[in-house]
BAKOLMAR-800274 format. One record per residue (C-alpha): residue number from 1; x, y, z. Coordinates in Angstrom, 2 decimals. Layout:
# BAKOLMAR-800274
pt nr NUM | c1 X | c2 Y | c3 Z
...
This chain:
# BAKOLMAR-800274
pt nr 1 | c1 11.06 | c2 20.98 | c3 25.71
pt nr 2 | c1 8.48 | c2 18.12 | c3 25.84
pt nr 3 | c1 4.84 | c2 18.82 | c3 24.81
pt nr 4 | c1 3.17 | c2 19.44 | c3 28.02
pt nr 5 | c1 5.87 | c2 21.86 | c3 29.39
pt nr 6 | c1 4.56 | c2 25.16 | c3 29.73
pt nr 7 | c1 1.66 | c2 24.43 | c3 26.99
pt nr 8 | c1 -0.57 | c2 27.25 | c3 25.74
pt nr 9 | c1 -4.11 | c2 26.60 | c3 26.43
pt nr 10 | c1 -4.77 | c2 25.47 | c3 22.37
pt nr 11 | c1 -1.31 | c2 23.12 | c3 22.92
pt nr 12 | c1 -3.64 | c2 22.08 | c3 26.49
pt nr 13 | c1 -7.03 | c2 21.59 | c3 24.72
pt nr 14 | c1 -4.95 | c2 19.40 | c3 21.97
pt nr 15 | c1 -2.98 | c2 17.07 | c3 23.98
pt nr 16 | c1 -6.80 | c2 16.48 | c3 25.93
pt nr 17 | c1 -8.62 | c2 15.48 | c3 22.80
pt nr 18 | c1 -5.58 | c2 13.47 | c3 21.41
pt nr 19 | c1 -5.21 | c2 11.67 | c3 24.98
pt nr 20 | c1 -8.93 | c2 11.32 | c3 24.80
pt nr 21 | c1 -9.20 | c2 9.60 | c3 21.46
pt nr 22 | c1 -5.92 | c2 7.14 | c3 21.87
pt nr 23 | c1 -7.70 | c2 6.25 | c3 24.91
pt nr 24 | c1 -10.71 | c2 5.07 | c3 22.76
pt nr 25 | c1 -8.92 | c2 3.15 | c3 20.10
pt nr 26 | c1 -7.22 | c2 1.61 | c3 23.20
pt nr 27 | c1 -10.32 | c2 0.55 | c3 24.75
pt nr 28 | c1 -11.39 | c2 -1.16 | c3 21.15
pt nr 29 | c1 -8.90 | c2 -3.96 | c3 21.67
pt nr 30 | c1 -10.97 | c2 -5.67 | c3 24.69
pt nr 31 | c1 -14.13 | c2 -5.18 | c3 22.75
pt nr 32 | c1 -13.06 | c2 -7.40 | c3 19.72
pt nr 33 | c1 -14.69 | c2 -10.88 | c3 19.87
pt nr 34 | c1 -16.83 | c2 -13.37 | c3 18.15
pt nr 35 | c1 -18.54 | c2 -11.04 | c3 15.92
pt nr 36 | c1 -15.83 | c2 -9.43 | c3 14.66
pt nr 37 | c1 -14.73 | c2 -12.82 | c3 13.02
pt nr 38 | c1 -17.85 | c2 -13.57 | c3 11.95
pt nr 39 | c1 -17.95 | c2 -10.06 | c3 10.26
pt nr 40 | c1 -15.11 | c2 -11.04 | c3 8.17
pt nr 41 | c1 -16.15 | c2 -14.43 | c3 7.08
pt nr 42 | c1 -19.53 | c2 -12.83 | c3 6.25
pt nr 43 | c1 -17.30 | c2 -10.32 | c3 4.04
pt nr 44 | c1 -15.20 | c2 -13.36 | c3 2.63
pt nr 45 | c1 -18.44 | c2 -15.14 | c3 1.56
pt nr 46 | c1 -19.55 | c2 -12.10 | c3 -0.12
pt nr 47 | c1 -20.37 | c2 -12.73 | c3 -4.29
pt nr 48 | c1 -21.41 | c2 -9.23 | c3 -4.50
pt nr 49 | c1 -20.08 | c2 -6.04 | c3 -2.76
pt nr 50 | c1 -19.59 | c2 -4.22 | c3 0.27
pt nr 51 | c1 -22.02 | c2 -1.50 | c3 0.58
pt nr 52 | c1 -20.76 | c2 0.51 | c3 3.45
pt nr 53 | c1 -23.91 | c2 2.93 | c3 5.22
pt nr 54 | c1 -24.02 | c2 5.84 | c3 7.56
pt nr 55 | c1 -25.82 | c2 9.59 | c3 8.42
pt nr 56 | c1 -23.86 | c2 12.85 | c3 9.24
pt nr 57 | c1 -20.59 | c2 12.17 | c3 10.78
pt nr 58 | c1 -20.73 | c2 8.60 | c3 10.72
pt nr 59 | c1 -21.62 | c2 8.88 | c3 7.10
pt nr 60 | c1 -18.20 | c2 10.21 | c3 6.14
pt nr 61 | c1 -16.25 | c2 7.56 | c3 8.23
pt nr 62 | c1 -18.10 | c2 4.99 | c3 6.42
pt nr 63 | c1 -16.90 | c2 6.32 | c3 3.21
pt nr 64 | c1 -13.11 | c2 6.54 | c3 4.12
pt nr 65 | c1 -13.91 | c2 2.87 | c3 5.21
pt nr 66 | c1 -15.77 | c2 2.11 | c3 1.87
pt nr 67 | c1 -12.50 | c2 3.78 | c3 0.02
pt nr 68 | c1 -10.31 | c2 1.82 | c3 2.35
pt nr 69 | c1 -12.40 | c2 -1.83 | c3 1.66
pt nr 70 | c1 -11.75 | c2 -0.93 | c3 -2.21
pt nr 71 | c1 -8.52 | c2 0.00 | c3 -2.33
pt nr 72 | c1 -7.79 | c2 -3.03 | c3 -0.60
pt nr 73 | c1 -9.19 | c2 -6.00 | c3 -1.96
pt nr 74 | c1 -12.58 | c2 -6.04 | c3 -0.85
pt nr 75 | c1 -15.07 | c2 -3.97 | c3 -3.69
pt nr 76 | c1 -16.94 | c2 -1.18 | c3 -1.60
pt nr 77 | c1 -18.89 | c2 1.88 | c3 -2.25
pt nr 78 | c1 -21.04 | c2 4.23 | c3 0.29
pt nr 79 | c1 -24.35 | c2 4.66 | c3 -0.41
pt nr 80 | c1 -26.23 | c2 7.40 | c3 1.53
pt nr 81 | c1 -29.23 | c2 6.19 | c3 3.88
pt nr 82 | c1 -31.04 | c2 9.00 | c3 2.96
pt nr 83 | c1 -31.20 | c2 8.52 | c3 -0.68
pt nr 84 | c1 -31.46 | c2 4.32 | c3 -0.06
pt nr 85 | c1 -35.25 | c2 5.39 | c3 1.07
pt nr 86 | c1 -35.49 | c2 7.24 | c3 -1.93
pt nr 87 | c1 -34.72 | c2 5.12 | c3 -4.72
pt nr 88 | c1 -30.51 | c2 4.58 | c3 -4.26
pt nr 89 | c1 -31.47 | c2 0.99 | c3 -2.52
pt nr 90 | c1 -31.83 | c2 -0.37 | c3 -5.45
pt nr 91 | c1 -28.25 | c2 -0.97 | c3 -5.87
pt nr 92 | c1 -27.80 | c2 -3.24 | c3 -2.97
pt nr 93 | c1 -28.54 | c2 -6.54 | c3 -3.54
pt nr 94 | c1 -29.35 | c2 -9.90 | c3 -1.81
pt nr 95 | c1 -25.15 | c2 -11.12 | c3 -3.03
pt nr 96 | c1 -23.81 | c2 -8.10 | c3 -0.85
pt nr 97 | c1 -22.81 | c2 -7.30 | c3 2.33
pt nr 98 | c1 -24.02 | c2 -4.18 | c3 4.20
pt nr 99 | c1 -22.18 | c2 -1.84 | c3 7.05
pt nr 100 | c1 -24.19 | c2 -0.08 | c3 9.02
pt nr 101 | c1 -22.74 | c2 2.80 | c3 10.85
pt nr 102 | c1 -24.56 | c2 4.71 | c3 13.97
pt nr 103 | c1 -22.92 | c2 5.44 | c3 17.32
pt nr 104 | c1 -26.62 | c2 5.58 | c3 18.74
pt nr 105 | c1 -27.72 | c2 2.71 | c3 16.55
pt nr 106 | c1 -30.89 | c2 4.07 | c3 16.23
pt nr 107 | c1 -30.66 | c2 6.86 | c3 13.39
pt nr 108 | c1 -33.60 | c2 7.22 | c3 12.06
pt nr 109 | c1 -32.52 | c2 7.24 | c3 8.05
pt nr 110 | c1 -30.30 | c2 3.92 | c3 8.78
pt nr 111 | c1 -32.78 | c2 2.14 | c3 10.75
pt nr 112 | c1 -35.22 | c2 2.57 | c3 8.51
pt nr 113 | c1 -33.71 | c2 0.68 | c3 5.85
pt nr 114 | c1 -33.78 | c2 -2.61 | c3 8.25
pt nr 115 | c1 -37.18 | c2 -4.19 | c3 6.86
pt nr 116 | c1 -35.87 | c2 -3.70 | c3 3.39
pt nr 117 | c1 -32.52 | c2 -5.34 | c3 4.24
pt nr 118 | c1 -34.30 | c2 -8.39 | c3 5.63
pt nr 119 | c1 -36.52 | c2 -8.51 | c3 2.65
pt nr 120 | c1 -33.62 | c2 -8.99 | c3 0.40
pt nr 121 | c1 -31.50 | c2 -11.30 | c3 2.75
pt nr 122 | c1 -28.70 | c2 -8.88 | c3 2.05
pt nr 123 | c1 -26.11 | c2 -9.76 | c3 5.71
pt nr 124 | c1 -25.82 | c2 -6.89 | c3 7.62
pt nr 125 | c1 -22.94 | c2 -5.49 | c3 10.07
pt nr 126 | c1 -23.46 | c2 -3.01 | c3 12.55
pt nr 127 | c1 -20.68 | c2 -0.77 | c3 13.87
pt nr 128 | c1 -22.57 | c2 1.01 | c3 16.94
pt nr 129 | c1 -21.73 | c2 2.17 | c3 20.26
pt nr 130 | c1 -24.69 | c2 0.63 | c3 22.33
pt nr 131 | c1 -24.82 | c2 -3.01 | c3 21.67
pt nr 132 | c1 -28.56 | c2 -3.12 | c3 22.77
pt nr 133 | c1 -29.37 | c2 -0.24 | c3 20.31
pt nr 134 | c1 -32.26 | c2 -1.42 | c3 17.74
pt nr 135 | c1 -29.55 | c2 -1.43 | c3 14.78
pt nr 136 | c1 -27.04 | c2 -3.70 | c3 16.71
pt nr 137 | c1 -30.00 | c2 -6.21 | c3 17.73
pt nr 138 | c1 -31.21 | c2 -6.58 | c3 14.06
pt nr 139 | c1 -27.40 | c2 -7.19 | c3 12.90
pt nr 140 | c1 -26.05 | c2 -10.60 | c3 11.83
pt nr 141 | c1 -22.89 | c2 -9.07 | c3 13.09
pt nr 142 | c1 -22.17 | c2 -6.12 | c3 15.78
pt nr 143 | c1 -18.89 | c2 -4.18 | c3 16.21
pt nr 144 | c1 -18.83 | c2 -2.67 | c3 19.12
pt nr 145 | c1 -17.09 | c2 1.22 | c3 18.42
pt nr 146 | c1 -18.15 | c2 2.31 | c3 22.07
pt nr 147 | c1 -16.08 | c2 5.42 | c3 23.57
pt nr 148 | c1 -16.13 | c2 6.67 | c3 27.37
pt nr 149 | c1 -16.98 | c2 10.12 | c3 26.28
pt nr 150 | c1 -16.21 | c2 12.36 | c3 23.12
pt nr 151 | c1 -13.07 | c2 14.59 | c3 23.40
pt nr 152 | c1 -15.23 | c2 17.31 | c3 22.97
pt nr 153 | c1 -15.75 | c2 19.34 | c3 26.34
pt nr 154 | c1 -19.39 | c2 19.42 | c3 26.16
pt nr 155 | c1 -19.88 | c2 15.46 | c3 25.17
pt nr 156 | c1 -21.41 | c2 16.42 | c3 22.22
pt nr 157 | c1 -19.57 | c2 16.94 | c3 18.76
pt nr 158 | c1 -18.70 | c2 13.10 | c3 17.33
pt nr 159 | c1 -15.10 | c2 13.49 | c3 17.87
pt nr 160 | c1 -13.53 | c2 10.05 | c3 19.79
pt nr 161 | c1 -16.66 | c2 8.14 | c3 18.91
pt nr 162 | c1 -16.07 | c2 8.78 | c3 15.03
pt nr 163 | c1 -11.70 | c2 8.03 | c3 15.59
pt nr 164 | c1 -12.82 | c2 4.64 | c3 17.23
pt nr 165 | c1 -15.44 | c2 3.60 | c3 14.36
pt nr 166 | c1 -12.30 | c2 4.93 | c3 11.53
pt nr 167 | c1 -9.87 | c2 2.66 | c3 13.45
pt nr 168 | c1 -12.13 | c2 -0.30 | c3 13.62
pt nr 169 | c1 -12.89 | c2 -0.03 | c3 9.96
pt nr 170 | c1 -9.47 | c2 -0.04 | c3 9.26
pt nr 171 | c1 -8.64 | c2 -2.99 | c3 11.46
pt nr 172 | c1 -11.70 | c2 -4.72 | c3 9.43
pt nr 173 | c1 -9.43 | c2 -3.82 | c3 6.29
pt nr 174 | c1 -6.39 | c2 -5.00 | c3 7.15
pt nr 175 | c1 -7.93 | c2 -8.08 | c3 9.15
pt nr 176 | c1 -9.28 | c2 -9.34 | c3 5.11
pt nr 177 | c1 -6.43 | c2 -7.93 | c3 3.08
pt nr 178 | c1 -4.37 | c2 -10.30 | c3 4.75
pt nr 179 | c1 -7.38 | c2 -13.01 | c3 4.68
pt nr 180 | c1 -7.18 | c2 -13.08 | c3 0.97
pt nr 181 | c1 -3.46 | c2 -12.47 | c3 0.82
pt nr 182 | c1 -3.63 | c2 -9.15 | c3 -0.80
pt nr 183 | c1 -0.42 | c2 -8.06 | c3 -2.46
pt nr 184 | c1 1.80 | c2 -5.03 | c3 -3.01
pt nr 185 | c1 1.38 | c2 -5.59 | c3 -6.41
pt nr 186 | c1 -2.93 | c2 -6.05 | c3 -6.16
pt nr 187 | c1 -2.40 | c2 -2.75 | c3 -4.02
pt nr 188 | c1 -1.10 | c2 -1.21 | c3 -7.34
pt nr 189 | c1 -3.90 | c2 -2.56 | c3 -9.60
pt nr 190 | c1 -6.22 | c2 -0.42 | c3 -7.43
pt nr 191 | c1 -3.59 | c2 2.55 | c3 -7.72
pt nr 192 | c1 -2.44 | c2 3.01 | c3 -10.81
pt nr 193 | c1 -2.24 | c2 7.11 | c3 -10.51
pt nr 194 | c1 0.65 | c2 8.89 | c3 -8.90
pt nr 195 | c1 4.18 | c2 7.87 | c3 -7.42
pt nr 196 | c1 2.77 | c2 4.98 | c3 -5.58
pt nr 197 | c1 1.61 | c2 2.75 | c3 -8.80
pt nr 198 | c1 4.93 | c2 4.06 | c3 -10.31
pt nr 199 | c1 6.68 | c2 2.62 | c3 -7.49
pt nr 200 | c1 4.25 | c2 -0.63 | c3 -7.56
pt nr 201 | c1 3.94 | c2 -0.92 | c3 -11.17
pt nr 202 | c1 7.02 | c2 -0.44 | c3 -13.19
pt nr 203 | c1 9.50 | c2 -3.17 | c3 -13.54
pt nr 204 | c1 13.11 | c2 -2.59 | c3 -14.66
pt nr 205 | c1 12.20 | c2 -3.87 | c3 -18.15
pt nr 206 | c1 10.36 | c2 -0.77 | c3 -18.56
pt nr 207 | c1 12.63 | c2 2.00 | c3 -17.79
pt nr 208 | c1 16.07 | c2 -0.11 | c3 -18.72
pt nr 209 | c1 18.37 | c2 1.09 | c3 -21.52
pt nr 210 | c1 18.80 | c2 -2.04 | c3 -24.03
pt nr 211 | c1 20.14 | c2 -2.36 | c3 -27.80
pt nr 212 | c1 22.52 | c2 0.00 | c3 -29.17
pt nr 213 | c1 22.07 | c2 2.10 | c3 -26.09
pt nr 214 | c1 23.62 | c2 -0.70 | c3 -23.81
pt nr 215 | c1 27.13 | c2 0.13 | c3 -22.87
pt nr 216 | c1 29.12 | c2 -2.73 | c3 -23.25
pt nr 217 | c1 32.85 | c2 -4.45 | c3 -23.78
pt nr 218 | c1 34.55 | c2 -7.07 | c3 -24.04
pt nr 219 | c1 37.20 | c2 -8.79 | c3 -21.25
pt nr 220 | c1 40.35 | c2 -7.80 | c3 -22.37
pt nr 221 | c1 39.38 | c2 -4.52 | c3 -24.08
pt nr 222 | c1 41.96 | c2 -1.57 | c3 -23.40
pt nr 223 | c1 40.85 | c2 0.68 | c3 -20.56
pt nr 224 | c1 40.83 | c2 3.23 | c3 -23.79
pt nr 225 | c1 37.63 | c2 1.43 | c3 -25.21
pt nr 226 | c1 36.19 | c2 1.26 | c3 -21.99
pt nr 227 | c1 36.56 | c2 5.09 | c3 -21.46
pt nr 228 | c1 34.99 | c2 5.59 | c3 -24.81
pt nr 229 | c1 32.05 | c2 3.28 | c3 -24.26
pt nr 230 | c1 31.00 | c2 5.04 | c3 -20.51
pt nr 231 | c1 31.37 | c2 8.45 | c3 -23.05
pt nr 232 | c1 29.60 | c2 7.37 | c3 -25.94
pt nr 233 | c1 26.41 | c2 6.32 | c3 -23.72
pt nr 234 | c1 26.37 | c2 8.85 | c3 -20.87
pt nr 235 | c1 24.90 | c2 6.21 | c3 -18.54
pt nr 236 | c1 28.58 | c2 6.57 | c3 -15.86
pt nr 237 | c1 29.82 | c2 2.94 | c3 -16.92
pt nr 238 | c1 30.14 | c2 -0.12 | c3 -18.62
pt nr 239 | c1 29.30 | c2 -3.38 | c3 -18.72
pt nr 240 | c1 32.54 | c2 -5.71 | c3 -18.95
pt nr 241 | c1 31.06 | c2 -9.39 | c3 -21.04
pt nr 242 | c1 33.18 | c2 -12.51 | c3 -21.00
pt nr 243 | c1 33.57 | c2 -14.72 | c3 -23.96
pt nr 244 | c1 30.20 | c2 -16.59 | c3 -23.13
pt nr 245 | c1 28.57 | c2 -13.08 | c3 -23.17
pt nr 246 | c1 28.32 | c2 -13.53 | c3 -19.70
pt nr 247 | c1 28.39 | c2 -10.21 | c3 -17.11
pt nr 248 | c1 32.32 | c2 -10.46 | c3 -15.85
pt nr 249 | c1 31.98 | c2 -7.07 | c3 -13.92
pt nr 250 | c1 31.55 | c2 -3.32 | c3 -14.47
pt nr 251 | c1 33.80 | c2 -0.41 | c3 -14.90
pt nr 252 | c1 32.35 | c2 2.96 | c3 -13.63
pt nr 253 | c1 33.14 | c2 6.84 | c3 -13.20
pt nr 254 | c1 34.06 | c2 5.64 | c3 -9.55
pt nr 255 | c1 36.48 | c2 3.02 | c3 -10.96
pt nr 256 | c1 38.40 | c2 5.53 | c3 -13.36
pt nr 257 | c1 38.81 | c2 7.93 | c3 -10.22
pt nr 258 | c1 40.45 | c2 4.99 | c3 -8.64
pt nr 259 | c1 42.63 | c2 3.87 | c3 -11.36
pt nr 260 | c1 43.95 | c2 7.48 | c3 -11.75
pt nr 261 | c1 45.49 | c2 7.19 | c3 -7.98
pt nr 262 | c1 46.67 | c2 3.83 | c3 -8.98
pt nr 263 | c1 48.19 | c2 4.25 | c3 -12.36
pt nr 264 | c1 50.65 | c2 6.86 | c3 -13.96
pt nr 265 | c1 50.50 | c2 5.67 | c3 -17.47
pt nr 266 | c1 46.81 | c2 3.82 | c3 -18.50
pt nr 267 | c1 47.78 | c2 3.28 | c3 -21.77
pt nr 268 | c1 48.80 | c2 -0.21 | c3 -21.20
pt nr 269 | c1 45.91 | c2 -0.98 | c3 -18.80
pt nr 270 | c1 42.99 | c2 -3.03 | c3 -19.67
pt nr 271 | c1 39.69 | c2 -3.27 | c3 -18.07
pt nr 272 | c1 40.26 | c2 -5.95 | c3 -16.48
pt nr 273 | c1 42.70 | c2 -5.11 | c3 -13.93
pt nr 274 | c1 40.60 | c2 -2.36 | c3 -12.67
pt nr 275 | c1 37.31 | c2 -3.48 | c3 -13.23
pt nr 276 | c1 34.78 | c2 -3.89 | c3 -10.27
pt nr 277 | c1 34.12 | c2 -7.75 | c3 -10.14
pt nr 278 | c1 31.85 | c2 -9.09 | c3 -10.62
pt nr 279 | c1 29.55 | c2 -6.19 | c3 -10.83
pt nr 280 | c1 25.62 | c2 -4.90 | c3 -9.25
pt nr 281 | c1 22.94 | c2 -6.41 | c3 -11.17
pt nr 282 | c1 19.42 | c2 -7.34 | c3 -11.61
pt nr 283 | c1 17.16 | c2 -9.27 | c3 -13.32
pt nr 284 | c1 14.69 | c2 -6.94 | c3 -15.94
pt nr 285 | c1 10.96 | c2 -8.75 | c3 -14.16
pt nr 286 | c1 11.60 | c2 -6.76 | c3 -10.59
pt nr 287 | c1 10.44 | c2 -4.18 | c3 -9.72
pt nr 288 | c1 12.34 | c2 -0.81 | c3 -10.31
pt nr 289 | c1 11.32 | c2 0.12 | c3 -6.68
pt nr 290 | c1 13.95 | c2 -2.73 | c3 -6.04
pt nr 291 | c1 16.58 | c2 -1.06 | c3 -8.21
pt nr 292 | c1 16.26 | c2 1.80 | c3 -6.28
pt nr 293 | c1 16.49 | c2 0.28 | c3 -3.01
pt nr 294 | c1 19.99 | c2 -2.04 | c3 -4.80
pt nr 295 | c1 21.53 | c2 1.39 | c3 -5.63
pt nr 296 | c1 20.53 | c2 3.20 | c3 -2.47
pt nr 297 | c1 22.43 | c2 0.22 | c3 -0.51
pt nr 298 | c1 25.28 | c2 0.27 | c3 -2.07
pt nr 299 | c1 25.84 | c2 3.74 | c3 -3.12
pt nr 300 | c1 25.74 | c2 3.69 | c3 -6.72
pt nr 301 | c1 24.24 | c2 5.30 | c3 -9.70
pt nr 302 | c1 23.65 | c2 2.37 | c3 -12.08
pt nr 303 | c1 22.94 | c2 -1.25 | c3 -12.62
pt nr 304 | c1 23.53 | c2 -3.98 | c3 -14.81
pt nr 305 | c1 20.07 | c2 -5.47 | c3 -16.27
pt nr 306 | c1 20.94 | c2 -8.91 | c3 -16.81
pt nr 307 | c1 18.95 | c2 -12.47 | c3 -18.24
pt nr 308 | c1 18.49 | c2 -15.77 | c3 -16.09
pt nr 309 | c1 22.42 | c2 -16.83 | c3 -17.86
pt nr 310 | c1 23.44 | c2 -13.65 | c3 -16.66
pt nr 311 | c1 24.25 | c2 -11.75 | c3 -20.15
pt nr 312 | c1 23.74 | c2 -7.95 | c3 -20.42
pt nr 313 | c1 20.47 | c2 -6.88 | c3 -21.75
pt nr 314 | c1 20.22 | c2 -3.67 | c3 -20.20
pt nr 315 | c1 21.15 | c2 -0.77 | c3 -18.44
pt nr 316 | c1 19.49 | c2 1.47 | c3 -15.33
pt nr 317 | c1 20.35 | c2 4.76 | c3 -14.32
pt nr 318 | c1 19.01 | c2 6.76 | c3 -11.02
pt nr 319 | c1 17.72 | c2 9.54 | c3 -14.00
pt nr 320 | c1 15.65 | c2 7.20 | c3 -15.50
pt nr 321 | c1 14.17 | c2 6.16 | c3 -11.75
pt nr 322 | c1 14.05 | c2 10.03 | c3 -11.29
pt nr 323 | c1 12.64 | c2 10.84 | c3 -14.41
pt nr 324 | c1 10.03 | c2 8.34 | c3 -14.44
pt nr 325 | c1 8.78 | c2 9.17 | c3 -10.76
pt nr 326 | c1 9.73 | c2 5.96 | c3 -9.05
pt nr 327 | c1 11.76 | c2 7.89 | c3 -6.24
């Protein structure tokens, strides 16, 4: 049953307001030009930081934008107009950059904080929805966050107008994290906290099993030894190492189910006629995000951690991703 097929009136009133408000993000694509460019070099230039403005609704958009700037390679923080007037503009200074958000343009508490702005020679960038407002005329730069109408039925409650200024802030985001060729791993810096710096932050060197706890034996050893080694460290297999101390291959729980269907008598076998050549491995610098991803591919459990002459110096195990909150 799609969506629009015999919709209550809430499911009718939705679909309006979310037709409504992908109609205004649509209608921000002709509106980009000139300005918008010049907006990001003027961000670029920037030795200070990006102090992001705005009253009521607008207010909170700029702060998800501030938050957005921050998190993404450009330093931001929201300061309130409000308390600017009152003492809080003395933390912008002539080496930043100022946002200015209004859909009028001409809010009282933002406007008023022009003449100070040009005093200092601090840039400014408007994101209005009336180009000829007083705030988008005084602007070195003017983004145009113009909607038809809101999505509410009476034209009223900020609703599209405040979607179309949190898209455009986020296309201003993206537009200089890729500028400055922001990285996964910068994204991390900024997110330390939670799964995603887990994911972002920890390398296989940190979680990998290494020393006496490294499962490991030599080419030639009976399948006995091998059996013992996969026991002894609970990890589900082995490293195999040639002469050289080289990796050779692996021998896991999936190899000794396979070996029992091939072999009545495994007291004369040795490792290296069942062995899985010439083993899954990684180096211990990536990330263990990319173990995971190695072990999801190929449907296994564990990974050899091996050095640029490819000798074992560790082990991984899905627990330890599990345990340590990378997955």
């Amino acid at each position: 049953m799609s969506a629009t097929t015999d919709a209550t009136p809430y499911r009718q009133s939705a679909l309006r307001t979310l037709n409504i408000e992908q109609a205004a993000i649509a209608g921000l694509v002709n509106k980009l030009d000139a300005h918008f460019d010049h907006a990001c070099e003027l961000i670029l230039a920037c030795q200070g930081r990006v102090v992001v403005t705005g009253m009521g609704k607008s207010g909170h958009i700029a702060g998800k934008i501030a938050a957005t700037l921050a998190s993404t390679g450009s330093p931001a923080f929201f300061v309130h107009p409000g308390e600017a007037s009152h003492g809080d503009l003395g933390m912008i200074t002539r080496s930043d950059v100022v946002i200015a958000l209004s859909n009028s343009g001409e809010t009282a508490e933002v406007t008023a904080l022009l003449p100070l702005l040009k005093r200092l020679g601090t840039p400014l960038i408007s994101m209005t929805g009336r180009p000829s407002s007083t705030l988008a005329q005084h602007a070195d730069a003017h983004l145009n966050s113009s909607v038809d109408r809101e999505a509410c039925p009476l034209d009223l409650a900020p609703t599209s107008s405040t979607t179309a200024a949190l898209a455009l802030g986020d296309a201003l985001a993206v537009a200089l994290l890729e500028a400055r060729g922001f990285t996964a791993e910068d994204f991390a810096l900024s997110h330390p906290g939670g799964s995603l710096g887990r994911r972002l932050l920890l390398r296989v060197r940190d979680l990998m099993h290494q020393g006496e706890r490294l499962p490991q034996v030599p080419l030639g050893s009976p399948l006995r030894d091998a059996l013992i080694e996969i026991t002894r460290q609970g990890l589900g297999f082995t490293c195999v190492v040639d002469p050289n101390g080289q990796l050779a291959g692996v021998y896991t729980d999936g190899d000794l189910r396979r070996t029992l269907d091939n072999f009545l008598d495994l007291r004369d076998v040795r490792v290296d006629d069942v062995m899985t050549r010439p083993g899954k491995r990684i180096a211990p610098d990536l990330l263990a995000a990319e173990a995971v991803r190695i072990m999801e591919d190929n449907r296994i459990t564990a990974l050899a951690v091996v050095d640029e002459q490819q000798r074992p110096i560790g082990a991984l195990h899905m627990h330890d991703l599990l345990a340590s909150g990378v997955i």
